[in-house]
ZALUMPA-592803 format. One record per residue (C-alpha): x negated, y negated, z negated; residue in one letter; chain; residue number from 1. Coordinates in steps of 0.5 Angstrom, whole numbers, plus 500, padded with zeros to 3 digits. Layout:
# ZALUMPA-592803
REC   east   north    up   rest   kette    nr
REC      X       Y     Z      A       A   NUM
...
# end
This chain:
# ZALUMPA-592803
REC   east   north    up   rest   kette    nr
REC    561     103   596      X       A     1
REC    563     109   592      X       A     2
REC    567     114   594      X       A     3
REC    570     117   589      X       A     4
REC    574     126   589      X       A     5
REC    579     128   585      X       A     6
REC    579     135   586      X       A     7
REC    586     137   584      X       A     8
REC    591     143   584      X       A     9
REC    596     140   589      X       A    10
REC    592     135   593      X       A    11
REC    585     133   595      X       A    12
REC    585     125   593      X       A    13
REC    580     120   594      X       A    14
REC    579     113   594      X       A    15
REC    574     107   596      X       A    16
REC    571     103   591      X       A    17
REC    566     096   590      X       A    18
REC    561     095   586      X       A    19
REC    566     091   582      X       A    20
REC    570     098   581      X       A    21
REC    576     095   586      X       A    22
REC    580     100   590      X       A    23
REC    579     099   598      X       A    24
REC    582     104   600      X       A    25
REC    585     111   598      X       A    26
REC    588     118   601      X       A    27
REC    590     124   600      X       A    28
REC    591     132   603      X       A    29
REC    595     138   599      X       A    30
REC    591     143   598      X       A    31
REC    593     149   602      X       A    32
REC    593     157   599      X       A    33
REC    593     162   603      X       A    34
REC    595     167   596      X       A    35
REC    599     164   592      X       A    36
REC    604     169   586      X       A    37
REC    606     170   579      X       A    38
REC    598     173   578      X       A    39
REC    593     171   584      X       A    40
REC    592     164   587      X       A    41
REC    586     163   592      X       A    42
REC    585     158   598      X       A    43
REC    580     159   604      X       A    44
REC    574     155   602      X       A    45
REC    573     153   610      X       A    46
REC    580     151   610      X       A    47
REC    577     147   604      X       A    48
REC    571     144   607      X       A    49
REC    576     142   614      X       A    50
REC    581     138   609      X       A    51
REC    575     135   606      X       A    52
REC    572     133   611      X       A    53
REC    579     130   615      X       A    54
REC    579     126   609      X       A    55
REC    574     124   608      X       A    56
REC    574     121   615      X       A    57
REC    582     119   615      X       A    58
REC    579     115   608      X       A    59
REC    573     112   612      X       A    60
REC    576     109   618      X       A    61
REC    582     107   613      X       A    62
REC    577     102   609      X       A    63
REC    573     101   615      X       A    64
REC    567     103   612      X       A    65
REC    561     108   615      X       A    66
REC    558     113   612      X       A    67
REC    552     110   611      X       A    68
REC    555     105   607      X       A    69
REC    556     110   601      X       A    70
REC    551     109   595      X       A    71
REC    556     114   590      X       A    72
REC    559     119   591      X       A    73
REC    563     122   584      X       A    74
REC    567     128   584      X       A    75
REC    572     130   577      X       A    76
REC    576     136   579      X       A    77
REC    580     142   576      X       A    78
REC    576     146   572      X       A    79
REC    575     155   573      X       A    80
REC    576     155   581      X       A    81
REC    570     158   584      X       A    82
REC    568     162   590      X       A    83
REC    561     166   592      X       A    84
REC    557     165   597      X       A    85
REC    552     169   601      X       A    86
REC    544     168   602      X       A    87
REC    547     163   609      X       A    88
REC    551     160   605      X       A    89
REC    558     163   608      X       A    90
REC    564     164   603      X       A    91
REC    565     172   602      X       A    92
REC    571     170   598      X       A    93
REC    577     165   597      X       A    94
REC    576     161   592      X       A    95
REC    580     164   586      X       A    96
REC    584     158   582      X       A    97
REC    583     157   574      X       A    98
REC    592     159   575      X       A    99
REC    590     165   577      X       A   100
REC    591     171   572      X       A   101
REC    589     178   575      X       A   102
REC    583     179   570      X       A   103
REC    587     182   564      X       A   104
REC    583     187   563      X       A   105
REC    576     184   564      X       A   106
REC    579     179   559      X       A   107
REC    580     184   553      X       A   108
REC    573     188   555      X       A   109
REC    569     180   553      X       A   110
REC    574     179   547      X       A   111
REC    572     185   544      X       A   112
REC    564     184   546      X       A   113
REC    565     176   543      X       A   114
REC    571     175   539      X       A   115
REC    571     169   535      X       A   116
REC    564     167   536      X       A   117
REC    566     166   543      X       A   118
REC    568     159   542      X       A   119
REC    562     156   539      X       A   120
REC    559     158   547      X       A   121
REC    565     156   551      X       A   122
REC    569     151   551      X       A   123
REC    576     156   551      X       A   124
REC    577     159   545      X       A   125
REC    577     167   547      X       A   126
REC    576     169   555      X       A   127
REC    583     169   557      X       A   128
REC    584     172   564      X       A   129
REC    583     165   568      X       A   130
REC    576     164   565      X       A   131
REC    571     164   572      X       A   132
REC    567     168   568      X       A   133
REC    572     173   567      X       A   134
REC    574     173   574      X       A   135
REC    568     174   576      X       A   136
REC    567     181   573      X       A   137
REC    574     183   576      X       A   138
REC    571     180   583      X       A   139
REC    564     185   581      X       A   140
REC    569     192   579      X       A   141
REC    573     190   585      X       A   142
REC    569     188   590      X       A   143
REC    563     192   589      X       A   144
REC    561     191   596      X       A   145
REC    562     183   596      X       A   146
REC    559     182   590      X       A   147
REC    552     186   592      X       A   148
REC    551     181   598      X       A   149
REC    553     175   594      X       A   150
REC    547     169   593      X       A   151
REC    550     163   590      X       A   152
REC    556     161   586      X       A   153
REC    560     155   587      X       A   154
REC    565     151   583      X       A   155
REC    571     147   588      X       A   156
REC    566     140   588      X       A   157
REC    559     144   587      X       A   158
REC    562     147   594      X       A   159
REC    563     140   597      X       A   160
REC    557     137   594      X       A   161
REC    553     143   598      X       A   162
REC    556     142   604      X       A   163
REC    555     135   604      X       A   164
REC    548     135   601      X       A   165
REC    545     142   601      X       A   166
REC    545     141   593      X       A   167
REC    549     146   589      X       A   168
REC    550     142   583      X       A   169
REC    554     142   576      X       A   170
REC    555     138   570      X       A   171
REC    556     140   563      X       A   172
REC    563     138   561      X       A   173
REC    566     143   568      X       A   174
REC    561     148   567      X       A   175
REC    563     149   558      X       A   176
REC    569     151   562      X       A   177
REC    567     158   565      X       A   178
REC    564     161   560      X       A   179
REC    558     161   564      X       A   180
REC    554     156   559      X       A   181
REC    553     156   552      X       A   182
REC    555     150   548      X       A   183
REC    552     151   542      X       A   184
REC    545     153   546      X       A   185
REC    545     147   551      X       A   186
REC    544     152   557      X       A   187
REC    546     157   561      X       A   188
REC    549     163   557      X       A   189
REC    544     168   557      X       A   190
REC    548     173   554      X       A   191
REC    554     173   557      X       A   192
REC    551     173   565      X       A   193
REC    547     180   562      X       A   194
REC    553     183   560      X       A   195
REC    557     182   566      X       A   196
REC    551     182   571      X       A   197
REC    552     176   574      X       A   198
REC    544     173   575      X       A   199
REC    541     168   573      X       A   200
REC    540     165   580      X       A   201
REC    546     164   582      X       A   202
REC    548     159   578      X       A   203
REC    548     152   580      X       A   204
REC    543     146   578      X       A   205
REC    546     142   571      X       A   206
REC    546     136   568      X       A   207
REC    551     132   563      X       A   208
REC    557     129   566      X       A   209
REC    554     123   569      X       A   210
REC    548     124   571      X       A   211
REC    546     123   578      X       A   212
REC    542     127   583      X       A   213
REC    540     123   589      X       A   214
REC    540     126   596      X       A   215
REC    542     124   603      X       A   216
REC    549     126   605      X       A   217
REC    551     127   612      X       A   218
REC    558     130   617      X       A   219
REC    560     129   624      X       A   220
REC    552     128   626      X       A   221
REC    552     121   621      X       A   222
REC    547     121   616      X       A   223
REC    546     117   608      X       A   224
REC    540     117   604      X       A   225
REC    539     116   597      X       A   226
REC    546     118   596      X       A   227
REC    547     118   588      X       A   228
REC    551     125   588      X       A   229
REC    555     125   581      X       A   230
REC    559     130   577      X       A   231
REC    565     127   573      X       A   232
REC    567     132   570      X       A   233
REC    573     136   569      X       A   234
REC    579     131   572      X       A   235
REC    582     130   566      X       A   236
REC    576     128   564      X       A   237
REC    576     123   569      X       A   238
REC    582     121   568      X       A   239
REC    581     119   560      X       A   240
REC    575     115   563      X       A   241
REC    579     112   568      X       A   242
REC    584     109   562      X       A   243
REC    579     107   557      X       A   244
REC    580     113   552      X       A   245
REC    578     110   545      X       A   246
REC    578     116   539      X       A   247
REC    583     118   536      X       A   248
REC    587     116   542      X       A   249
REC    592     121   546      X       A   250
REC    592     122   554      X       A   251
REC    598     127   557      X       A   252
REC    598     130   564      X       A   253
REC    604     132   566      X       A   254
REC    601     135   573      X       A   255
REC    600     142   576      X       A   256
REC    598     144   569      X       A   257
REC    600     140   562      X       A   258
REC    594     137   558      X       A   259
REC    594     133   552      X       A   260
REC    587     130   551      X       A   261
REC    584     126   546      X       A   262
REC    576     124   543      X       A   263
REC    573     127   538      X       A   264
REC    567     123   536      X       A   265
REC    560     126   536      X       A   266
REC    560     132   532      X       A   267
REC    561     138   535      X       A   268
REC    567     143   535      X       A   269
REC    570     147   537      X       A   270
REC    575     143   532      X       A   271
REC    582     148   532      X       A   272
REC    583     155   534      X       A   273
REC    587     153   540      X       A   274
REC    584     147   542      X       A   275
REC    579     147   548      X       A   276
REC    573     143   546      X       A   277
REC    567     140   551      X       A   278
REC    561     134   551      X       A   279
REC    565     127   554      X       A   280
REC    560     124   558      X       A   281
REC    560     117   553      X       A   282
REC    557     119   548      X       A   283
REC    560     125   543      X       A   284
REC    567     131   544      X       A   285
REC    574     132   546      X       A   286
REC    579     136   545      X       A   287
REC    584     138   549      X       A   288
REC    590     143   549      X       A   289
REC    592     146   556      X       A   290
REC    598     150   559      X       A   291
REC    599     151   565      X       A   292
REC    606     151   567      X       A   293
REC    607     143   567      X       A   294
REC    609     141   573      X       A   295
REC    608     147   577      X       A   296
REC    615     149   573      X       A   297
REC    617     144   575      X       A   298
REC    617     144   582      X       A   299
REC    619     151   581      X       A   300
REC    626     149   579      X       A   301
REC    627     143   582      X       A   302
REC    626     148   589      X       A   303
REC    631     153   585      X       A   304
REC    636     148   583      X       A   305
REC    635     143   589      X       A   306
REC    632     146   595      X       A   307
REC    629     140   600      X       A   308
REC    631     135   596      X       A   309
REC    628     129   592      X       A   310
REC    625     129   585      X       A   311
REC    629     122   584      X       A   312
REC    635     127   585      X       A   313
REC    634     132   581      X       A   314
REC    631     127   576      X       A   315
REC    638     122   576      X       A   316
REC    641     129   576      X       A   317
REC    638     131   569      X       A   318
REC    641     125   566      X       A   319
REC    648     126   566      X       A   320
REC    647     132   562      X       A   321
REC    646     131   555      X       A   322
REC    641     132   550      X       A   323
REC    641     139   548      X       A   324
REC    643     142   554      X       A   325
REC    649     144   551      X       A   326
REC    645     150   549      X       A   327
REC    641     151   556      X       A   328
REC    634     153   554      X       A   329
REC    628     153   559      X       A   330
REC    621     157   558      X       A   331
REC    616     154   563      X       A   332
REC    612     161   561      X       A   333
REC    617     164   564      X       A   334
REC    617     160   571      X       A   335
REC    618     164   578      X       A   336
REC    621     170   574      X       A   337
REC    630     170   573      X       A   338
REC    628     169   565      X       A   339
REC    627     162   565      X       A   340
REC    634     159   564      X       A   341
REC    638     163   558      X       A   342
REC    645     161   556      X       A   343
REC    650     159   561      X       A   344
REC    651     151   563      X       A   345
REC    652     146   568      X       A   346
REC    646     145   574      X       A   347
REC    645     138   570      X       A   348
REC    644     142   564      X       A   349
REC    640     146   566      X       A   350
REC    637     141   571      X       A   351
REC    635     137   563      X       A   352
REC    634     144   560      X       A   353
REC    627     143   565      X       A   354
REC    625     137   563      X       A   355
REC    626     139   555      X       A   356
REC    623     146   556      X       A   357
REC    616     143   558      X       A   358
REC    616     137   553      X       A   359
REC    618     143   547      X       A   360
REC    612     146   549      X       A   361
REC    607     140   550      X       A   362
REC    610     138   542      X       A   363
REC    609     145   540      X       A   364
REC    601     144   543      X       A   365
REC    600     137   540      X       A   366
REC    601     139   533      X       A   367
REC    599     146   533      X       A   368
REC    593     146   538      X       A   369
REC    590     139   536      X       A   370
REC    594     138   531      X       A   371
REC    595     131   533      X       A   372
REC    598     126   528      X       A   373
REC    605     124   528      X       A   374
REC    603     116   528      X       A   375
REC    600     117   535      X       A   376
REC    600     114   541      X       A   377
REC    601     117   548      X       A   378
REC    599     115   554      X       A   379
REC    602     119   560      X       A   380
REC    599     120   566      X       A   381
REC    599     125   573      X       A   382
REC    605     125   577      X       A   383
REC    610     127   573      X       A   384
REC    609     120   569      X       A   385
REC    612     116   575      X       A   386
REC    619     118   572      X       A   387
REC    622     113   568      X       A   388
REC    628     118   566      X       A   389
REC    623     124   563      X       A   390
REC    618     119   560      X       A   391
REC    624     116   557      X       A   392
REC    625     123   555      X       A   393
REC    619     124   553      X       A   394
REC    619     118   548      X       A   395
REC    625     122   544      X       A   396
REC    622     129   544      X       A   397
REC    615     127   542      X       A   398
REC    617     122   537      X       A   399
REC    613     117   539      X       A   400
REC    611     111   544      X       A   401
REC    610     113   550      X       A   402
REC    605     108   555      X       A   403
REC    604     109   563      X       A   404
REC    597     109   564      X       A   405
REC    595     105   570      X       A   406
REC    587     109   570      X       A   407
REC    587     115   574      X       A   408
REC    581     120   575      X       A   409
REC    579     117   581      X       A   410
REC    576     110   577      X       A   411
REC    575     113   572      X       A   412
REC    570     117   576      X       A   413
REC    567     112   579      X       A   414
REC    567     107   573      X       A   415
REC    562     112   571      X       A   416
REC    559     113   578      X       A   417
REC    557     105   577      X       A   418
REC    556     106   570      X       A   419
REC    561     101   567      X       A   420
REC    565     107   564      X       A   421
REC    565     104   557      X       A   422
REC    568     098   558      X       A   423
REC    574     100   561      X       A   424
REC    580     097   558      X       A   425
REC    586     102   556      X       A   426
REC    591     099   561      X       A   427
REC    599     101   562      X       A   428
REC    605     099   567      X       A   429
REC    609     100   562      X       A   430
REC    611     103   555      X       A   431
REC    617     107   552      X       A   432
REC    619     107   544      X       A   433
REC    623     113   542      X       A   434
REC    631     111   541      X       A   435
REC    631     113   533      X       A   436
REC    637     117   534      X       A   437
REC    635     121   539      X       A   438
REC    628     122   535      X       A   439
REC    631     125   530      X       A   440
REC    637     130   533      X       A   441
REC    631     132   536      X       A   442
REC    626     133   530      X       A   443
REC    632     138   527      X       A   444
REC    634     141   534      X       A   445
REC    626     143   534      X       A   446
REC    626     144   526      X       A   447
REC    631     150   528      X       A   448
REC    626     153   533      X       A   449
REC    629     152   539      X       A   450
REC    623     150   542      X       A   451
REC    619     157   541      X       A   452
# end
């Protein structure tokens, strides 16, 4: 039996799996943050492990499996989020989220240090302040006295898979994100841990994604032996091997954050200068564009507009507004703050506006950041795909099918747990054209710069 983790931004998910990758059960818990702003976002590292562990357990009886029954356990996860530990093991800090933005500062100070050779090294373009490596000097400045007791770094699932196991582990495909690991050298980044002082031994064990440790996993007194203990990568990672991603294809989250991703074949990148680019766990690169005010700004407005109430109103709501807004922008950028509307409207309109605003910026990051062709194909996944009205949207403001995928990161981590990752099947519920109308007064609405 696999137990597959996906350790998202909103929620702990996980799922049962038979050797045949049929799903025998599945459960979830929000992930709870103890800060969250328009700057800092960390959750406790125990009342992580305490969720994991209620899963864990809420799961196994759900599926009426034992622990002992486990031969896998896979885990693909947000990328950035990590946590510092002490010479027992004892978490010093909370773990700092990838939205967390605090470290401008410490951002400029490593642009200046590596400029544009930065992005051979890492899977990011420049080390924005939501890099771990950046953080982690602004945790050194500022914790100077946490920092000097500090022994380990975990990342989200090389936590989980500690206490489960006693291995800190990582692969390639997360650590390229951190800025930790060096993508043109195949290593940890040698340079960048000098500069910053971060030692050596801090740094988790590493193999490519896929590749399994072996080891005997234990909680509440019960234990099993010969666990195949399997990094998956970051989770949209998972989520284009859960829905057989082929080259040249595109996947779209609409999740926490907005992510558009696709392969790349096998020679390395980076590809576009806005593109994050890593090793893809069959065989080659991606590429992916990111942003992260996806969903978070959605559920931000919908809290605004709608407080308490359904996402099925706020999307019903959403369509009785016509497209355009009648003038009624909305920046995700600038979610949380009084600026994210401009122009005067009707609450349908500005309801709309939502849901416009967020597909101009994933338009703007499919042909500027990876540069997407035109004639592409989109499979949507995450929970914002659940809504008919804004894929229907989507359709018209990306000027293209639009597909569902019925794969999530929770088999595509398992597929690749079980070694079947490269025989799964693109496969949708459903798939949306655009209206041709509509994709044209859209095409001219964004031709006139409404979308900047």
């Amino acid at each position: 039996m696999i137990l597959s983790i996906d350790c998202g931004s909103t929620n702990l998910k996980a799922a049962l799996f038979d050797k045949e990758l049929r799903m025998v059960a599945q459960h979830s818990l929000p992930l709870n943050y103890c800060r969250r702003d328009a700057v800092y976002v960390e959750f406790d590292a125990d009342v992580l492990w305490d969720s994991f562990q209620r899963l864990l357990r809420e799961l196994l009886a759900k599926g009426g499996v034992s622990l002992a029954a486990l031969t896998h356990v896979t885990m693909g996860s947000q990328a950035q989020s990590f946590c510092l530990l002490d010479e027992r093991d004892k978490p010093l800090i909370p773990f700092v989220s990838w939205m967390d933005i605090r470290a401008d500062d410490e951002s400029l100070e490593l642009t200046k240090a590596f400029g544009a050779d930065f992005h051979r090294h890492c899977s990011f373009s420049t080390p924005l302040p939501s890099i771990q490596i950046v953080k982690m000097l602004w945790v050194k400045r500022h914790s100077p006295d946490l920092w000097a007791r500090s022994r380990r770094l975990v990342s989200m699932p090389g936590f989980l898979f500690l206490k489960l196991s006693g291995l800190n582990i990582i692969d390639t495909n997360l650590a390229a994100m951190s800025g930790l690991y060096s993508l043109a050298r195949d290593g940890w980044w040698t340079d960048i841990l000098a500069l910053t002082g971060v030692p050596s031994s801090w740094m988790p064990e590493l193999k490519p994604a896929g590749a399994p440790w072996t080891g005997t996993i234990s909680l509440d007194g019960v234990s099993a032996d010969g666990v195949g203990l399997v990094p998956a990568g970051n989770d949209h990672t998972a989520g284009a091997l859960g829905n057989g991603c082929r080259p040249g294809e595109v996947i779209v989250t609409f999740g926490t954050a907005l992510v558009a991703y696709s392969r790349c074949g096998v020679e390395p990148g980076p590809f576009h200068a806005g593109g994050c680019w890593g090793p893809y766990p069959l065989g080659g690169y991606y590429e992916l564009a990111s942003s992260a005010y996806g969903c978070s700004a959605l559920d931000w407005a919908r809290e605004i507009l709608l407080p308490g109430r359904p996402a099925a109103e706020f999307d019903a709501l959403a369509l009785t507004a016509k497209p355009g807004c009648g003038g009624v922008r909305f920046d995700p950028a600038l979610a949380r703050t009084d600026s994210a509307w401009t122009g005067k409207g009707s609450p349908a309109d500005r309801a709309r506006a939502v849901l416009e605003g967020i597909l101009f910026l994933l338009r703007q990051m499919l042909a500027r950041d990876i540069q997407a062709p035109r004639d592409r194909q989109v499979c949507a996944l995450g929970g914002g795909s659940r809504s008919a009205i804004w894929m229907r949207m989507a359709a018209d403001v990306l000027g293209c099918t639009v597909r569902r995928g019925a794969g999530d990161s929770l088999l595509g981590a398992s597929a690749l747990a079980a070694g079947r990752a490269e025989s799964l099947e693109m496969v949708h519920d459903r798939a949306l054209a655009p209206d041709p109308a509509a994709a044209a007064w859209y095409d001219d609405l964004i031709g006139r710069g409404v979308e900047s």
